[in-house]
TORKOL-4160 file (C-alpha; in steps of 0.2 Angstrom, whole numbers, padded with zeros to 4 digits, m for minus):
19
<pt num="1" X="m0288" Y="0023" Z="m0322"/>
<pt num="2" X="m0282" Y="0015" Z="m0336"/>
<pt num="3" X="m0297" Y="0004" Z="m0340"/>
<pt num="4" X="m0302" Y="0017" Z="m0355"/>
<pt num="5" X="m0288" Y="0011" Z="m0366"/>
<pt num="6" X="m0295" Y="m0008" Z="m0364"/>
<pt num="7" X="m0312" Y="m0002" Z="m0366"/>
<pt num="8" X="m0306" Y="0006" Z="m0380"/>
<pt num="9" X="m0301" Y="m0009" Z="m0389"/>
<pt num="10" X="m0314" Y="m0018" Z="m0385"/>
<pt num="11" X="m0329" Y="m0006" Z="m0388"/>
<pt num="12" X="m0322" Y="0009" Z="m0399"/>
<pt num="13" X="m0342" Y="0013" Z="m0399"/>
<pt num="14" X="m0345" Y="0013" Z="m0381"/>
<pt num="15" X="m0329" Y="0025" Z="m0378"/>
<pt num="16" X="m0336" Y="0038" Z="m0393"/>
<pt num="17" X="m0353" Y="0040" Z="m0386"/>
<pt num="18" X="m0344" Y="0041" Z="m0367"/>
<pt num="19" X="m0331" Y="0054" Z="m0375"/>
């Protein structure tokens, strides 16, 4: 599952409130 890293990039928000 490496989609976090893209998601990452793309969204730094959506990954901080799903961390």
């Amino acid at each position: 599952l490496g989609n976090d890293q893209t998601i990452r990039v793309t969204d730094s928000i959506s990954i901080q409130i799903t961390d």
